[in-house]
KOLMARKE-598755 format. One line per 2 residues: number of its first residue (from 1); their letters; for each residue x negated, y, z negated of C-alpha. Coordinates in Angstrom, 1 decimal, always signed. Each point is the difference from the previous one (the first is absolute). Layout:
NUM = a = X/Y/Z; ...
***
This chain:
1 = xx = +0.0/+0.0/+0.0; -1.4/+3.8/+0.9
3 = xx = -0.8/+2.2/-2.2; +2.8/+2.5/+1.4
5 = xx = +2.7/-3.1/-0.2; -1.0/-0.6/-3.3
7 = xx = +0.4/+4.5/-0.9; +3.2/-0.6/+1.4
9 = xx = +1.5/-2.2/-2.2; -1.6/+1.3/-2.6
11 = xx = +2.0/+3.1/+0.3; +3.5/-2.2/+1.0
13 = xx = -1.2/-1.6/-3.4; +0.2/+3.2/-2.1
15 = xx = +2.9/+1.5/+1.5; +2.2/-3.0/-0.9
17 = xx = -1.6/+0.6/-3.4; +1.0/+3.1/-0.5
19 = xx = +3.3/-0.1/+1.2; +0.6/-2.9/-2.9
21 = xx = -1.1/+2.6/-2.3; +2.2/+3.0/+0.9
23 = xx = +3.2/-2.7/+0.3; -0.9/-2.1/-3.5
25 = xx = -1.2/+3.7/-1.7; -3.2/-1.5/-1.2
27 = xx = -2.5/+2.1/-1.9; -3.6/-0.5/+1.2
29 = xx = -0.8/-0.7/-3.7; +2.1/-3.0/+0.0
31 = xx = -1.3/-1.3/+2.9; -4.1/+0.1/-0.8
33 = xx = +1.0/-1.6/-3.6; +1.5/-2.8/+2.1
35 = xx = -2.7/+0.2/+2.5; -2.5/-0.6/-2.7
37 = xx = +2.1/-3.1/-1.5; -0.2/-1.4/+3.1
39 = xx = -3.1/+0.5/+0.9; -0.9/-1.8/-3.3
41 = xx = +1.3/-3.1/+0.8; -0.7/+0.3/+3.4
43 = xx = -3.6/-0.2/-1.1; +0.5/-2.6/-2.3
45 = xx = +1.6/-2.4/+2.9; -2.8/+0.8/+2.8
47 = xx = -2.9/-1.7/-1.2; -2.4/-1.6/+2.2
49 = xx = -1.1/-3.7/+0.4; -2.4/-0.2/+2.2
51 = xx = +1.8/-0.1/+3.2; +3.2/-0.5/-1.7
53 = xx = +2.6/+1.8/-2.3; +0.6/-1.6/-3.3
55 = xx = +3.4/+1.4/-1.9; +0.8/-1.1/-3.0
57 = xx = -3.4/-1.0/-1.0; +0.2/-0.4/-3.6
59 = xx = +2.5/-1.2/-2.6; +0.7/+3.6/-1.3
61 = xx = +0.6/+0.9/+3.8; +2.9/-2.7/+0.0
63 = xx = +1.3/+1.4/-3.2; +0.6/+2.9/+0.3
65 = xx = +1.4/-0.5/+3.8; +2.0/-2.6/-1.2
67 = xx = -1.4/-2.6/+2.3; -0.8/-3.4/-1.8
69 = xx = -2.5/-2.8/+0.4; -1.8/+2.6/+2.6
71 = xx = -3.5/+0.1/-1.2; -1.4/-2.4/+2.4
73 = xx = +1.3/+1.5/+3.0; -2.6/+0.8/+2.7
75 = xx = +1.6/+0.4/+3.3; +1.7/+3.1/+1.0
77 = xx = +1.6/-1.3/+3.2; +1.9/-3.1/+0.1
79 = xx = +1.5/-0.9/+3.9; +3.4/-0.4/+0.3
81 = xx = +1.4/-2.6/+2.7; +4.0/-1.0/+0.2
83 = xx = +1.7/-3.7/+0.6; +1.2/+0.4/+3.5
85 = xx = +3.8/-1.5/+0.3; +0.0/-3.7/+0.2
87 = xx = +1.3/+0.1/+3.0; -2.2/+2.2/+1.8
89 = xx = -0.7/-2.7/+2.5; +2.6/-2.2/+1.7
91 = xx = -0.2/-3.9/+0.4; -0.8/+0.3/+3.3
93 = xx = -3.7/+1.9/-0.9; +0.7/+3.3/+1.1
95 = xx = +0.4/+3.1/-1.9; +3.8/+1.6/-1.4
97 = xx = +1.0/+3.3/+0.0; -3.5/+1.1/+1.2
99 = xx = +1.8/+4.0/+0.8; +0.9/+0.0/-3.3
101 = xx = -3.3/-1.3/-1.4; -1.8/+2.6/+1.7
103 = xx = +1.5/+2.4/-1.6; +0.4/-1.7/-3.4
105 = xx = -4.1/+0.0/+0.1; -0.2/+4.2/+1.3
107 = xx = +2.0/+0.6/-2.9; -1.9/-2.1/-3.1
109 = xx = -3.6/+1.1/+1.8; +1.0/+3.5/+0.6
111 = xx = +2.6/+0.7/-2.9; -0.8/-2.2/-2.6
113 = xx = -4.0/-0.9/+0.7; +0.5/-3.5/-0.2
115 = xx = -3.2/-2.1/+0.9; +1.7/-2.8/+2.3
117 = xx = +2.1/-2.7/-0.7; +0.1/-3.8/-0.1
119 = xx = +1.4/-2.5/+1.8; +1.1/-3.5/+0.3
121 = xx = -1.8/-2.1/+2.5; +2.6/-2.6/-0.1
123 = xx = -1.6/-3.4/+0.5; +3.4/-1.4/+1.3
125 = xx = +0.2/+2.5/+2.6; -3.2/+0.3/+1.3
127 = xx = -1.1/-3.7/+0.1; +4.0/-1.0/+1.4
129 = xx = -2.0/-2.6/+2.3; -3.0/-2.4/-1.5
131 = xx = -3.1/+1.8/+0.3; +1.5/+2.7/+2.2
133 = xx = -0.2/+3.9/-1.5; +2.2/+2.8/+1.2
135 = xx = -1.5/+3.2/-1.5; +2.2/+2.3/+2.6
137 = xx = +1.8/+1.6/-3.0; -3.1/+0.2/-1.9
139 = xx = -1.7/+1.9/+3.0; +3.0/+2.3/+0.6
141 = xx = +0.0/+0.6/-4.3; -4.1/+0.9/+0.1
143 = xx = +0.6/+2.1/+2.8; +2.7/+1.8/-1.5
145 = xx = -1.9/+0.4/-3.1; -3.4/+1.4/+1.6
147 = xx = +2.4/+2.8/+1.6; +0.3/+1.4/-3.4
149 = xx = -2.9/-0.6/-1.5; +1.3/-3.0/-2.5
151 = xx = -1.6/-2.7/-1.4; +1.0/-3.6/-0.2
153 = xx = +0.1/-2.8/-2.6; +1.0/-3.4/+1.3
155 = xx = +1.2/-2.5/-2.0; -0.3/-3.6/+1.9
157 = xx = +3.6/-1.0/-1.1; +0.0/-4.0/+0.1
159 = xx = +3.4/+0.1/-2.1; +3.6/+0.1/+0.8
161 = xx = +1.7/+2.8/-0.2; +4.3/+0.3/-1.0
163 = xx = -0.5/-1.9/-3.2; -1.3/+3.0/-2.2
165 = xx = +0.8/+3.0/-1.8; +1.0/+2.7/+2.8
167 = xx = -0.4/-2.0/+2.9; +2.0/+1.1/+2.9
169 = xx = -0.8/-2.3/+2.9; -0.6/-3.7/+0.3
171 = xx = -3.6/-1.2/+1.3; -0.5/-3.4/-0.5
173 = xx = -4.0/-1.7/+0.2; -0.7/-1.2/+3.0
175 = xx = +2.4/-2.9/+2.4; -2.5/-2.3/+0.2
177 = xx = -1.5/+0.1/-3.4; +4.0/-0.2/-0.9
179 = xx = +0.4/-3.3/+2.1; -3.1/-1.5/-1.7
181 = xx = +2.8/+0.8/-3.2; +2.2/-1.6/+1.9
183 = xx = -1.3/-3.3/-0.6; -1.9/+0.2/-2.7
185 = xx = +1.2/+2.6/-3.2; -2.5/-0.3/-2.4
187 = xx = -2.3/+2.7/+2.2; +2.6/+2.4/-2.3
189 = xx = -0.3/+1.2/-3.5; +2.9/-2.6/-1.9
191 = xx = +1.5/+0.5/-3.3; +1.4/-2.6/-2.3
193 = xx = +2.8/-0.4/+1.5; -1.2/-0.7/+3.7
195 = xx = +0.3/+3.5/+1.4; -2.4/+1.1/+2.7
197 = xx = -0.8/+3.5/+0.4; -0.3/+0.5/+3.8
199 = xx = -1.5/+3.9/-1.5; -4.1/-1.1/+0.3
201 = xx = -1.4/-3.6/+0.5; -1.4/-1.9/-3.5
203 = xx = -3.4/+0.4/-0.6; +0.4/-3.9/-0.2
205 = xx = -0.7/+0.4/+4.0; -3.1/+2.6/-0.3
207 = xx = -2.0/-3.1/+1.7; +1.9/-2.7/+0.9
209 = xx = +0.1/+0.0/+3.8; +4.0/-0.5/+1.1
211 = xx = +0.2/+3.0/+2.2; -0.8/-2.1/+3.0
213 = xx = -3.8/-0.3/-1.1; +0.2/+3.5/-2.0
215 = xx = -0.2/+0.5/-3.9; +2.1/+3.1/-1.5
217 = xx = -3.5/+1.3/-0.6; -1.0/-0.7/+3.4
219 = xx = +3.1/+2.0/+1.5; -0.7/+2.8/-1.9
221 = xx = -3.8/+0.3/+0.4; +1.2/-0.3/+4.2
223 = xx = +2.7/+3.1/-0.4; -2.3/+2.0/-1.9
225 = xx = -2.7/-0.5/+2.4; +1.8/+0.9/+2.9
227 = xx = +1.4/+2.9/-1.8; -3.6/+1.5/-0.5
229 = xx = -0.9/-1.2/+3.3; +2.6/+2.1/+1.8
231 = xx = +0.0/+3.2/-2.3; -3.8/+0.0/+0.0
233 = xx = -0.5/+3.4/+1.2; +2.3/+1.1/-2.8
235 = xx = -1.0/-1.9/-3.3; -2.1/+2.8/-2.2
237 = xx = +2.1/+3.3/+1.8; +3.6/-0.4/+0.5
239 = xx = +0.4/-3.5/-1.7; -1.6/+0.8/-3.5
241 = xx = +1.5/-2.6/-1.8; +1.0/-3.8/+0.4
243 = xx = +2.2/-2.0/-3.0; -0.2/-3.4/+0.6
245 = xx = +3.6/-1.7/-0.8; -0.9/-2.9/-2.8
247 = xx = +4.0/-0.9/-1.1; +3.5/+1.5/+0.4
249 = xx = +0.5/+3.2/+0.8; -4.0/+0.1/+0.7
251 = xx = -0.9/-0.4/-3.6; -1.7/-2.3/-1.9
253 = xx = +1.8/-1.8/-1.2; +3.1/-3.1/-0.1
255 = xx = +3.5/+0.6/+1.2; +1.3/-0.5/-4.0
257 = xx = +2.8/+3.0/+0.0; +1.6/-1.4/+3.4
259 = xx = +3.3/+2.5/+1.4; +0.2/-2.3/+2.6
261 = xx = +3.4/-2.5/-0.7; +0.5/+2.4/-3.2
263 = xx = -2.5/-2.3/-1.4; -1.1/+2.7/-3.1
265 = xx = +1.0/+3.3/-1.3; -1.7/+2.5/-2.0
267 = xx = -1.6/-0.7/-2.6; +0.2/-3.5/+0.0
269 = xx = -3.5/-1.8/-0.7; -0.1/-1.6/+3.5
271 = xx = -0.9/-3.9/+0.8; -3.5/-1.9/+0.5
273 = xx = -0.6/-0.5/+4.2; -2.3/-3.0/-0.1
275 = xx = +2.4/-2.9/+0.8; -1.0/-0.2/+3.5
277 = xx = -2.1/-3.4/+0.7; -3.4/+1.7/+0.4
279 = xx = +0.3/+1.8/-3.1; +1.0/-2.9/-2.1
281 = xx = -2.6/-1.8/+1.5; -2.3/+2.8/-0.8
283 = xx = +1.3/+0.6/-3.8; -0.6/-4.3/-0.1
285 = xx = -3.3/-0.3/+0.9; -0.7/+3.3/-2.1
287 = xx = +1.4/-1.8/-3.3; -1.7/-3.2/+0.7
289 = xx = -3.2/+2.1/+0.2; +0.9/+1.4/-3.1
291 = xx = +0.5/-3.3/-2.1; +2.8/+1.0/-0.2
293 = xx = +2.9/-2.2/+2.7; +2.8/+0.9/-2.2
295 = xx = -0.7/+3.6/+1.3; +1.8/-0.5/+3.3
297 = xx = +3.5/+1.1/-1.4; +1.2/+3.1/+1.1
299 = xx = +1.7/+2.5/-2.9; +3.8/+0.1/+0.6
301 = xx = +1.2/+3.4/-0.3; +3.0/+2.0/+2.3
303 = xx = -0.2/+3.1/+2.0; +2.4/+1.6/-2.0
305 = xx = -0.9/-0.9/-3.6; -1.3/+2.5/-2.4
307 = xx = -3.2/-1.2/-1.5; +1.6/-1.0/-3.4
309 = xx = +2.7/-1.9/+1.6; -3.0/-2.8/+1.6
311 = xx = -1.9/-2.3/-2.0; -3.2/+0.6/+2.0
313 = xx = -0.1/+3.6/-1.3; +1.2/+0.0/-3.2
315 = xx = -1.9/-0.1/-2.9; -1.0/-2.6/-2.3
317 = xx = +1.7/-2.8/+2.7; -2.2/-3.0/+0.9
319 = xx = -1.9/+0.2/+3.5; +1.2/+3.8/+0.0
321 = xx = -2.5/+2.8/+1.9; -2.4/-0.4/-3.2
323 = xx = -0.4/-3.0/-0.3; -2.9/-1.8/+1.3
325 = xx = +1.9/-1.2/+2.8; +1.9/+3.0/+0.7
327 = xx = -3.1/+1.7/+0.3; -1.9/-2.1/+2.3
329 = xx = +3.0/-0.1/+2.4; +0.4/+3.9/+0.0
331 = xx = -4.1/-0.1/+0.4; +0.7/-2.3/+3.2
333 = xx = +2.4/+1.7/+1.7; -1.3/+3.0/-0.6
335 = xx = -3.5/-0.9/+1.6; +1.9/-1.7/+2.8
337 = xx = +1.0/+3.5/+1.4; -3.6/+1.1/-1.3
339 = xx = -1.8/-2.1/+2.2; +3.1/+0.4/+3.1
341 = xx = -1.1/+3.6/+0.0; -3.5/-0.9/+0.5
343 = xx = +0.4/-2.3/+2.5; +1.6/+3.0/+2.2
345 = xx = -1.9/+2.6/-1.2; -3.2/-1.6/+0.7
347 = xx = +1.3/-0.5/+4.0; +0.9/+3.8/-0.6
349 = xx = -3.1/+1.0/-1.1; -1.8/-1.6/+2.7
351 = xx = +2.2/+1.8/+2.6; +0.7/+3.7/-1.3
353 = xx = -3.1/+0.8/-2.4; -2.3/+2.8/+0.5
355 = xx = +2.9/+0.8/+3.0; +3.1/+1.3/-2.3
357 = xx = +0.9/-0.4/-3.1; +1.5/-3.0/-1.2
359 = xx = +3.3/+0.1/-2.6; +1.8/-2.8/-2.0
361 = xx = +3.1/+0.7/-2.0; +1.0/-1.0/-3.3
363 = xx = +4.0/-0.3/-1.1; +0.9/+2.1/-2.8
365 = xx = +2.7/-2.1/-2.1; +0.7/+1.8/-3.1
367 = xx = +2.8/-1.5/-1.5; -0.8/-2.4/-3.0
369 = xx = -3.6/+2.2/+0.0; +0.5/+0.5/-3.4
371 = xx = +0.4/-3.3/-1.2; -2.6/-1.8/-1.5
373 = xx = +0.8/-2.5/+2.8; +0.2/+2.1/+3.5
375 = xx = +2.3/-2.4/+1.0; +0.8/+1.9/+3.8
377 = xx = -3.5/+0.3/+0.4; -1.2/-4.1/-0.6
379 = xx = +2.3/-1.0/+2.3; -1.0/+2.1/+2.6
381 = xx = -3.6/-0.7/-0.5; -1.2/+2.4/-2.2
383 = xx = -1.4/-1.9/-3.0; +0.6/+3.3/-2.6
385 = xx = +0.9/-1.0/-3.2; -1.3/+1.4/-3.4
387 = xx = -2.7/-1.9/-0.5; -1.3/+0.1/+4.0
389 = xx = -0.6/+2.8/+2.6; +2.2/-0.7/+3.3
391 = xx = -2.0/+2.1/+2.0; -3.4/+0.0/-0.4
393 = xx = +0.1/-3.2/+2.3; +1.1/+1.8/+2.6
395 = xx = -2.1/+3.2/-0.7; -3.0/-2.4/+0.5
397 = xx = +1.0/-1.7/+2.6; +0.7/+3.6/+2.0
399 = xx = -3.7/+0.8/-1.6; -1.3/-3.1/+1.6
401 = xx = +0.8/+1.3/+3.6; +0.2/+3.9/-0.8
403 = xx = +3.9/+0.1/+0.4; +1.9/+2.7/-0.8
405 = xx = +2.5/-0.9/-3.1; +3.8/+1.2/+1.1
407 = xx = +2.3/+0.8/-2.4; +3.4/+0.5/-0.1
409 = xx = +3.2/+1.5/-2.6; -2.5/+3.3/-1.0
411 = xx = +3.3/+2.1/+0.6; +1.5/-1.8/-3.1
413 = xx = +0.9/+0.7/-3.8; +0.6/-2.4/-2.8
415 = xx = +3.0/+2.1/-0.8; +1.8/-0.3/+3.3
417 = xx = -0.1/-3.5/-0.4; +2.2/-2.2/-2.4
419 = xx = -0.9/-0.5/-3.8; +0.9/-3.0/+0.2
421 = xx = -2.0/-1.6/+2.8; -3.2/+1.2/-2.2
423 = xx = -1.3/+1.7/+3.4; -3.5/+1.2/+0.3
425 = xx = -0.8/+1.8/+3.1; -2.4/+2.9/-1.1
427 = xx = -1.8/-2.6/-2.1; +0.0/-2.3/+3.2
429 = xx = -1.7/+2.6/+1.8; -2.3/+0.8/-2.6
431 = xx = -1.0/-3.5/-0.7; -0.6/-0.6/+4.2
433 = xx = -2.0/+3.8/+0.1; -2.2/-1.2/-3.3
435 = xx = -0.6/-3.4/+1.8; -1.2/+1.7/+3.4
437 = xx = -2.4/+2.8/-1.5; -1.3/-3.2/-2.2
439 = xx = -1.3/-1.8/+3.5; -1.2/+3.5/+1.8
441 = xx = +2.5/-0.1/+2.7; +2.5/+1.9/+1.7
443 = xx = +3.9/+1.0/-1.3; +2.6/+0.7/+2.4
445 = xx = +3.4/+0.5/-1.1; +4.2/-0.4/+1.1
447 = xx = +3.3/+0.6/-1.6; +2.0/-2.4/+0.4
449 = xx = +3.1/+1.6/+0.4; +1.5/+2.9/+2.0
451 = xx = -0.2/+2.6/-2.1; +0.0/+3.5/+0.8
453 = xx = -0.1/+2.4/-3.5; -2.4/+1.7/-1.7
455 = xx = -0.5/-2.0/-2.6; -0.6/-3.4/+1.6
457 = xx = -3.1/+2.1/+2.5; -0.9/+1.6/-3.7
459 = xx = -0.8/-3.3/-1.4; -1.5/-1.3/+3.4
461 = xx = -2.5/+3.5/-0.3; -0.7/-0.7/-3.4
463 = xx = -1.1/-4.0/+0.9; -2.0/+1.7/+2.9
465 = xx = -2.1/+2.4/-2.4; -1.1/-3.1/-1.8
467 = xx = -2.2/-0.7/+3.4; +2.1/-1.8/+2.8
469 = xx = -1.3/+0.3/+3.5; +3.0/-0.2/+2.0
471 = xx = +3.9/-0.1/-0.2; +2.2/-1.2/+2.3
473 = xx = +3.9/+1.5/-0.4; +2.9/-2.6/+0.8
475 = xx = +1.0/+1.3/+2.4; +1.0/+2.1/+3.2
477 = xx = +3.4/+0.2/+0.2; +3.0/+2.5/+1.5
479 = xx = +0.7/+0.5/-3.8; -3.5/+1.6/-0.6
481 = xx = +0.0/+1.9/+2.9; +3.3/+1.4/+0.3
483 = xx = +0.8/+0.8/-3.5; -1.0/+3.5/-0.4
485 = xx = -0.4/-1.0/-4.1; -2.4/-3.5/+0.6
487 = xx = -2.0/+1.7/+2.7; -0.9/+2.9/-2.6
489 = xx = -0.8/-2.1/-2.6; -2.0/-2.6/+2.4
491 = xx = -1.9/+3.4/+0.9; -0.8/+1.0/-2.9
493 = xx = -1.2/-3.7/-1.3; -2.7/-0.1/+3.3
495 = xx = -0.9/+3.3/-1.3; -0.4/-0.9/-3.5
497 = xx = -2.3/-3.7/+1.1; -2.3/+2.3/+1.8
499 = xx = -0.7/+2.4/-2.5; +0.2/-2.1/-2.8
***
């Protein structure tokens, strides 16, 4: 800008100025007292870290703003992506709506200053013939996004989608890999009563070869390959991020709160999905290893029980989650998704690192958290009771292959959940953030509801100043950007994650 620009709006500048003065009949007394008050804290926020900005530096800066649990905070910009709508692709491979996507993207790059978005890369879709990919939509969505200079996280999205919270199409996993179902169910997580979730194959299959010579692991390692083989040119610029799908709805994790058939509702503690022949077979051999043959039961418990209503986690029962049994079966399971996660991220890592970063996603189920039990969360996976951290694991196994730990629910309160489910979110999220600074590695964070007020983005800033390098808002929809009240506040909130 030139130096007579620059006069120019200077003067524009104090005309407005003084025109606020004659209409509010402000005395120029008043106005340097409150120029030096600001001033004041001005100076106190604008301190310097090497390259950086640090607010909030120290535990009587927190105070007195009223910011807690702040004093670690180091980064001063954290990128802001949005969930594009499920649907943002059709079955066919090629891109919906792509008008109103283009202007979707002017208005959160030019209006809000969003940093990009993420997408889907829908493994049923793209792979809808064996070992053929169609990245049409995926060319046209890159494309759209380098016109307005947004970036791009991927998630490779080996789940079904229409079974979870707020899905709004149906994309089923791949024909083929669904005749090979066909004939023989047991490639699908199965409960105690015989139900297969069709959602994301068992990690029973990661290596058994019934996909017409393929493993699970093998099909994977194949999509993600040719993935990174056709967006070469892009991985590191407009693709800056790749989340690798490990469970239903891309988490890791087991399908234990199923919606599908109105198997479970809210908050019940879920069911145990290792009745499928290759788990059995696997928790078999594992107790027989352990001395143990009598291991090979599996705990009994309902998707909608409350944790005092089964015998597995109440207290003082026989065989319950204390007991020396219960304990080695949690420790099994759990290390059965541990070591599923490896299997994929090592095929990952041996594709995408030193191109993009690489992203895995952890399920934030908070009901039962505070339990001594943490019912929701064993049968999902997460081994978390009171006398054993759920997530380190998974924090070192994300350390192992430098993996960005994603996190869901930080928009949520204890309060807005109900007493009586013992709910912990905030602690969830604390407990997962402690576990990833622990290992060294990266924090990236979701809500995992729409939500659109002040409060929820308050409590997603004030996660954020505790050090989180990313945040990724669910999601772009008409009722963000058309609602003159949601679009504010989403403003403001991008604002607030870059200068935080």
């Amino acid at each position: 800008m030139n130096k007579m620009k620059k006069s120019k709006i200077k003067k524009l500048g104090l005309q407005f100025f003084r025109k606020i003065i004659r209409e509010k009949n402000l005395s120029w007394k008043w106005i340097r007292e409150e120029s030096k008050t600001f001033n004041q804290h001005k100076a106190k926020f604008d301190k310097q870290n090497d390259k950086e900005k640090t607010y909030f530096k120290t535990g009587e800066d927190c105070n007195e703003f009223g910011v807690a649990n702040c004093s670690s905070a180091q980064n001063t910009y954290v990128p802001v992506y949005l969930m594009l709508p499920l649907d943002f692709i059709n079955n066919d491979g090629n891109l919906n709506n792509q008008g109103e996507l283009d202007d979707w993207f002017g208005k959160i790059k030019n209006e809000a200053g969003a940093d990009g978005v993420m997408a889907d890369v829908w493994w049923g879709i793209v792979e809808s013939n064996e070992k053929n990919y169609n990245w049409a939509g995926y060319d046209q969505l890159v494309s759209l996004l380098q016109k307005h200079d947004l970036k791009l996280q991927c998630v490779m999205s080996f789940h079904q989608c229409g079974t979870n919270t707020g899905d709004k199409c149906y994309i089923p996993l791949p024909q083929f890999v669904l005749d090979v179902g066909n004939s023989n169910p047991d490639i699908y997580y199965t409960d105690k009563n015989g139900h297969r979730d069709q959602e994301y194959l068992s990690l029973g299959v990661d290596t058994e070869t019934v996909f017409n010579g393929r493993s699970a692991v093998d099909m994977y390692n194949d999509f993600m390959s040719a993935f990174a083989s056709h967006f070469a040119d892009h991985l590191g610029n407009t693709i800056v991020e790749v989340q690798v799908g490990l469970g239903p709805a891309g988490e890791m994790r087991y399908p234990s709160y199923q919606l599908q058939d109105n198997l479970w509702k809210f908050p019940g503690v879920g069911g145990f999905q290792c009745f499928d022949k290759y788990m059995k077979a696997s928790l078999q051999k594992s107790a027989n290893n352990a001395g143990h043959s009598e291991y090979n039961k599996i705990p009994s418990v309902e998707y909608n029980s409350y944790p005092y209503q089964t015998s597995f986690f109440t207290e003082g029962t026989s065989d319950n989650y204390r007991s020396q049994y219960g304990a080695w079966f949690l420790s099994w399971y759990s290390q059965q998704l541990i070591s599923h996660g490896d299997r994929v991220l090592a095929k990952a890592n041996a594709i995408f690192s030193g191109k993009v970063q690489i992203a895995a996603k952890i399920s934030g189920i908070h009901w039962w958290y505070k339990t001594s039990n943490h019912a929701a969360e064993c049968t999902t996976g997460y081994f978390n009771t009171d006398e054993n951290d759920g997530y380190r694991a998974p924090a070192q196994l994300l350390k192992k292959y430098d993996v960005l730990f994603d996190f869901t629910c930080l928009e949520m309160s204890d309060s807005s959940q109900p007493s009586w489910a013992d709910c912990g979110p905030q602690e969830l999220v604390q407990q997962t953030l402690s576990d990833a600074k622990a290992q060294g590695i990266k924090y990236g964070g979701e809500n995992a509801l729409n939500v659109y007020d002040t409060g929820s983005f308050g409590r997603i800033e004030n996660v954020a100043r505790q050090g989180i390098n990313s945040f990724t808002y669910l999601r772009l929809t008409s009722d963000l950007i058309n609602n003159g009240g949601n679009w504010n506040n989403f403003k403001g909130f991008v604002w607030n994650m870059h200068n935080l």
